[in-house]
C-alpha positions in Angstrom: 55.9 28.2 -8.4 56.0 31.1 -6.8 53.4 32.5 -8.0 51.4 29.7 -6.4 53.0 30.2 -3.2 51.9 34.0 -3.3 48.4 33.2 -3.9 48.7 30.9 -1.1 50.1 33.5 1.3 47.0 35.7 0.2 44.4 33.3 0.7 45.5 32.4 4.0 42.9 34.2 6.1 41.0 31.5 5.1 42.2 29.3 8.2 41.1 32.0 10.6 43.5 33.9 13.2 46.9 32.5 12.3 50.5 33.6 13.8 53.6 32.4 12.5 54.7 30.6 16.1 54.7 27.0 15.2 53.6 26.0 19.0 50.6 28.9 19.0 49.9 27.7 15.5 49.4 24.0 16.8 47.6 24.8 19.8 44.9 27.0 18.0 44.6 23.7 15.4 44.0 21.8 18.7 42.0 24.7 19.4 39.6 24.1 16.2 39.5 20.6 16.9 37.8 21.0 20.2 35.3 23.1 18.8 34.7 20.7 16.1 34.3 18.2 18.9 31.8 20.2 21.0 30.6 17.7 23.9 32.4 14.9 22.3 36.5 13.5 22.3 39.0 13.3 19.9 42.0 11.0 19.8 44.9 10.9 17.6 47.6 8.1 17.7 51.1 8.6 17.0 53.5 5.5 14.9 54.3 3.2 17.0 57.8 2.0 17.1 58.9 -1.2 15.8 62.2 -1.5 14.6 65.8 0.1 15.2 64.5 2.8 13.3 62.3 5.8 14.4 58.8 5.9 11.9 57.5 8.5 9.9 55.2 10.1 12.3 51.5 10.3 11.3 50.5 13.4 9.8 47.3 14.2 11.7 49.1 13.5 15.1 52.5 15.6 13.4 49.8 18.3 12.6 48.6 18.6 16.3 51.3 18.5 18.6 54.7 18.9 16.2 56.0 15.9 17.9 58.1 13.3 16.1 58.8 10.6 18.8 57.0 7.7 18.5 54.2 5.3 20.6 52.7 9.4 21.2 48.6 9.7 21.2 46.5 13.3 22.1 43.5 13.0 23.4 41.0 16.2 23.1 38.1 16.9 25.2 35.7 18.8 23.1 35.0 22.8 23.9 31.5 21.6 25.3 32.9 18.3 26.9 33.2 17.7 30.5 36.6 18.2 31.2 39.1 15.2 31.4 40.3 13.9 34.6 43.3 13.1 35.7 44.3 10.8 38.5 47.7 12.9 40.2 49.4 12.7 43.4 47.0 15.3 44.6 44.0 13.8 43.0 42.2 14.5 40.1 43.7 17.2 37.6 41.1 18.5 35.1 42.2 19.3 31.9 41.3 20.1 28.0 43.9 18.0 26.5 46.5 15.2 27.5 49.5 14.3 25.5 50.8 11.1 26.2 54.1 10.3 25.3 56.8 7.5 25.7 58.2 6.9 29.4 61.9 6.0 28.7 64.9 5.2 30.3 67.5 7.6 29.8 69.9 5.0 27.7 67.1 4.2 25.5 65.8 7.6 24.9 69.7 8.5 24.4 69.9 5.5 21.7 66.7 6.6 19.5 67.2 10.4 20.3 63.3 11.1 22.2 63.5 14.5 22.9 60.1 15.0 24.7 59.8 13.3 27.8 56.3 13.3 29.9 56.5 15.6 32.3 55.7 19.8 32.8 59.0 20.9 31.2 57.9 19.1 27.9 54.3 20.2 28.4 55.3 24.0 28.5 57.8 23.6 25.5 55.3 22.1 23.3 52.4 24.5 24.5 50.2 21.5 25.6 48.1 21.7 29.1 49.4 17.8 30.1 51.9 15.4 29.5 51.1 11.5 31.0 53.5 8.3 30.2 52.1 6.9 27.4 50.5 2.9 28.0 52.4 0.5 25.7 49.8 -1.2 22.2 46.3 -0.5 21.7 44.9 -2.4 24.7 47.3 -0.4 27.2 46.0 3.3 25.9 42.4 2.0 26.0 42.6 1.0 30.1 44.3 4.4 30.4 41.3 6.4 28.5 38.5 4.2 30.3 38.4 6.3 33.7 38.4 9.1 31.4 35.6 9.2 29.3 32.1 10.0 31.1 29.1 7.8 30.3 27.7 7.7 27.2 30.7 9.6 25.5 31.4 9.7 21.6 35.3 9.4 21.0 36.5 10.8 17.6 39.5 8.7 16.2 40.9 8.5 12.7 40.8 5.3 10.8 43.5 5.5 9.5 42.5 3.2 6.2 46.0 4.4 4.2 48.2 1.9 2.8 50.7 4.0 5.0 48.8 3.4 8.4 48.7 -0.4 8.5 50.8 0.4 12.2 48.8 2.8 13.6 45.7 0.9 12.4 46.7 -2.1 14.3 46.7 0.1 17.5 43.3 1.5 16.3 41.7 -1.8 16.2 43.0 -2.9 19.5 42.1 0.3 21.2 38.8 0.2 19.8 37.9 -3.2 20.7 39.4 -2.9 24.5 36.9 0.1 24.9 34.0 -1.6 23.6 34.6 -4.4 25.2 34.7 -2.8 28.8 32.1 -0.1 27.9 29.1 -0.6 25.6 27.9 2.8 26.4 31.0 3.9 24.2 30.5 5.3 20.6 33.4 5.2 18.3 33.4 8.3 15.4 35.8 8.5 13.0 37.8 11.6 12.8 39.5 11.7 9.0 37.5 13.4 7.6 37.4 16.3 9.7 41.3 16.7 10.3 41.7 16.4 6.5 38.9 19.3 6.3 41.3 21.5 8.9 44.5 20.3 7.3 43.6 21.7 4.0 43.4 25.5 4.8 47.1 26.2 5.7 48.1 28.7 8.8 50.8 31.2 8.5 53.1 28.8 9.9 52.9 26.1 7.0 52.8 28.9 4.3 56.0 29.6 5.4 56.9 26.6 5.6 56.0 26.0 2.5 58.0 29.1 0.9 61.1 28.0 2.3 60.6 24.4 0.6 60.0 25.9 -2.8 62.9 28.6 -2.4 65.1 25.1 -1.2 63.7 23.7 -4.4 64.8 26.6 -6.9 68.2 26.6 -4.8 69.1 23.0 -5.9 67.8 23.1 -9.2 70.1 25.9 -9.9 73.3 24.1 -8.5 72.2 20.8 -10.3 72.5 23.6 -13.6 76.3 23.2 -14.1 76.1 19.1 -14.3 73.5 19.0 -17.1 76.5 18.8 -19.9 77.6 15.6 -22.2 79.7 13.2 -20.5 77.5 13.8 -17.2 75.3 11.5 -16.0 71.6 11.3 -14.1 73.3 10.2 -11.0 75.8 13.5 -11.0 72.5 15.5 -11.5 70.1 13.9 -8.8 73.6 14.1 -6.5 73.7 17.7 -7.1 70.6 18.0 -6.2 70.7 16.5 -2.9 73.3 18.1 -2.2 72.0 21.2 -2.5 68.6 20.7 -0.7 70.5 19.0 2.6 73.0 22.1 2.4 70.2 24.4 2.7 68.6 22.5 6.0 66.2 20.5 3.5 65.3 16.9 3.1 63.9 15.5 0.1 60.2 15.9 -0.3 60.4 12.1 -2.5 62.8 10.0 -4.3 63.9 12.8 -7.0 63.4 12.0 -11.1 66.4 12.9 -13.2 65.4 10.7 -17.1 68.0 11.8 -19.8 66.9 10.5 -23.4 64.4 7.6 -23.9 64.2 7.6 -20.3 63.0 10.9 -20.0 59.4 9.6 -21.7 59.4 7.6 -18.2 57.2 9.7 -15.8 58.0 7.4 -12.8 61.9 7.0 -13.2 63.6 6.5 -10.7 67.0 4.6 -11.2 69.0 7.9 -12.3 72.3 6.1 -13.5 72.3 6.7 -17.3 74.7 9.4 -19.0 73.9 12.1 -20.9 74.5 12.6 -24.4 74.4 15.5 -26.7 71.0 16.2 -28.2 69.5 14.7 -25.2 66.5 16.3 -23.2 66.9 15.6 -18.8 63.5 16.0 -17.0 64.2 16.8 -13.6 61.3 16.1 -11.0 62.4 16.9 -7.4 61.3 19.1 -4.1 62.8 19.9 -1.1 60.7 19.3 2.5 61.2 21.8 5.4 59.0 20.4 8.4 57.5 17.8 6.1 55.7 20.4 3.9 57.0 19.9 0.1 57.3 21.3 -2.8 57.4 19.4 -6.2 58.7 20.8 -9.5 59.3 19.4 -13.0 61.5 20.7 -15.4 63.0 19.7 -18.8 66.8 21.0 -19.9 68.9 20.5 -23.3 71.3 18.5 -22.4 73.7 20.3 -24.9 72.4 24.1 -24.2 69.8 24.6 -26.8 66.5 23.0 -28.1 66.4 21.4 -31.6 63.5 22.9 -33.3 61.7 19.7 -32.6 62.4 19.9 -29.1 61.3 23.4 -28.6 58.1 23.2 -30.6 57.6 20.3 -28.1 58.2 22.2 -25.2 56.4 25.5 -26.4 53.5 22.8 -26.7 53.5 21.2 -23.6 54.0 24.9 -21.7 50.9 26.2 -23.7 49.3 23.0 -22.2 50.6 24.1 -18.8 48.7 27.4 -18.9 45.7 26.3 -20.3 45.6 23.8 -17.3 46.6 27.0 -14.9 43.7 29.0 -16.6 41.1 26.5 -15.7 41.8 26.2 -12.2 39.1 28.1 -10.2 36.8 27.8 -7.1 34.2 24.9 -7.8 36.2 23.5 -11.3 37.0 19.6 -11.2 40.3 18.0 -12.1 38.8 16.5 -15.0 38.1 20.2 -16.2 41.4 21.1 -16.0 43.0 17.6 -17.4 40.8 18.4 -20.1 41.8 22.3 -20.9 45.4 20.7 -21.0 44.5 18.1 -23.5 43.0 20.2 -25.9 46.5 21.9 -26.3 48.3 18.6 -26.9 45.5 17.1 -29.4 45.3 20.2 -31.0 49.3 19.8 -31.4 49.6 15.7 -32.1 51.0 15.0 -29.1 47.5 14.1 -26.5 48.9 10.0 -27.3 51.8 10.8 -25.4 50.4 12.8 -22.5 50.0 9.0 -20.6 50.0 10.9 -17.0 47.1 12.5 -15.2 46.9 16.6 -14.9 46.2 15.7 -10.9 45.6 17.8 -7.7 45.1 16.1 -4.5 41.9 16.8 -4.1 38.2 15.8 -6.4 36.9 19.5 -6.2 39.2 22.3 -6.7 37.9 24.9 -3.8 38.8 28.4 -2.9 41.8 27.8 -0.5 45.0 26.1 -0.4 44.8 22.4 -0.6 48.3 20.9 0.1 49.2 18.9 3.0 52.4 17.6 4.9 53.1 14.6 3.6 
């Protein structure tokens, strides 16, 4: 693991001049944006809120401004767009790039703890040119972009097709429909693709983030160490490690693994409430997140101390397997070349029946830069 993060820290001149300031870091992402844009407009929409509880923000929107709160949306005016704007006490402001954020009362911004109000102080703190109160639902946001957007403009918006967006895609579709409605002239472009693109080269700032979550990582596994003993059980384990990853100002990147036994042949198990017995093998699968970046590591322990000889020439297997996987990784290979390099191992050892999971990546083509993203 950290090996990988060092190759990551090397390749990170990939994403262009990068400092480690997380609010120069976002505003030259904005930056790249707007030239991606050129005469055109982006717009990124925050989670709305629904409930008692706060969402988890969107990670595009997160990625751009580093703001949590939610019913927030950015619009961009590209680098050769006509600048936005903006109706003010003093008439039109121009500007480059408008954050628009929720206008709260101070009793409800006390009860669901919004930190960044709309106004200049927030703008400066957040290194954004303009903060506006943000219009409530889809419809609202598109009446407040209307006056905004010149003739014939192309706007840029994500579609936001993930399971995990059905929220934000109900403001998409009632935004969308509101503009067209009201201007014909309009052209809607979706903007996925190109964040994604942008997101997968990481700055200096989410390499480090990224560090810290796999030094969080190590830190746990090494404190859940001392509960891996007969008469333990998975839920002392997974508690250890929890423990350890919020003591060190982490939050879990995912609901951790700990599988003692039969359960351990479970790759998504999750209930961690069995004991451990002597003879046993544990596989641990957990990672800490710091700023929503995570890491993820797997690991498999003796319960009693020391491998059986079946065990270890298990283990010795499925590490060969590892490394042959590891080996095949390389600018332009596919995952299916380096699923395959792994299962040449385990055939060659009996043991490709068993290997039911996926060697996986998150992305089709393996390319020359780091490809993780916040989650």
């Amino acid at each position: 693991m950290r090996r990988i993060v060092t190759v990551l820290l090397a390749t990170a001149a990939l994403a262009g001049p990068s400092t480690r300031d997380p609010v120069a870091s976002r505003a030259q992402r904005r930056d790249r944006l707007a030239q991606h844009l050129g005469r055109d407009y982006g717009l990124v929409l925050g989670q709305p809120l629904t409930d008692i509880m706060q969402p988890r923000q969107e990670a595009h929107f997160l990625y751009l401004t580093g703001v949590d709160d939610p019913d927030a949306s950015l619009l961009v005016a590209g680098a050769q767009a006509r600048p936005l704007a903006l109706p003010s006490r003093k008439g039109k402001v121009k500007t480059r790039e408008v954050l628009f954020l929720r206008d709260a009362n101070p009793r409800f911004a006390h009860f669901f703890g919004l930190r960044y109000p709309p106004n200049a102080a927030t703008a400066e703190k957040l290194g954004v040119q303009t903060t506006r109160a943000a219009p409530r639902g889809g419809a609202g946001l598109a009446r407040a972009l209307l006056p905004l957007l010149p003739k014939r403009a192309r706007l840029h918006v994500p579609a936001y097709k993930g399971r995990d967006h059905g929220l934000v895609r109900e403001i998409r579709r009632d935004l969308v429909e509101t503009l067209l409605k009201s201007r014909r002239d309009l052209e809607i472009v979706d903007l996925h693709a190109e964040l994604s693109r942008m997101r997968s080269v990481k700055d200096a700032c989410e390499l480090d983030a990224l560090a810290r979550a796999v030094d969080v990582t190590l830190g746990a596994f090494r404190d859940a160490l001392s509960h891996i003993r007969p008469g333990s059980t998975e839920g002392a384990v997974d508690g250890a490690l929890l423990q350890g990853v919020r003591r060190r100002n982490g939050r879990p990147a995912y609901g951790f693994v700990v599988a003692a036994g039969a359960n351990a042949t479970i790759p998504h198990y999750f209930r961690n409430e069995a004991p451990l017995h002597e003879g046993d093998l544990v596989v641990i699968d957990a990672g800490a997140a710091i700023d929503r970046y995570a890491a993820d590591v797997t690991r498999t322990f003796p319960v009693s101390g020391t491998f059986t000889k079946r065990q270890r020439e298990v283990y010795t297997a499925v590490l060969e397997a590892q490394r042959a996987g590891i080996a095949a990784v390389k600018p332009g290979a596919t995952l299916q070349t380096v699923d395959a390099a792994a299962r040449r191992v385990l055939k060659k050892a009996g043991l490709s029946r068993h290997f039911i999971h996926a060697t996986s990546a998150s992305m089709s083509t393996i390319r020359d830069r780091p490809s993780c993203s916040p989650g």
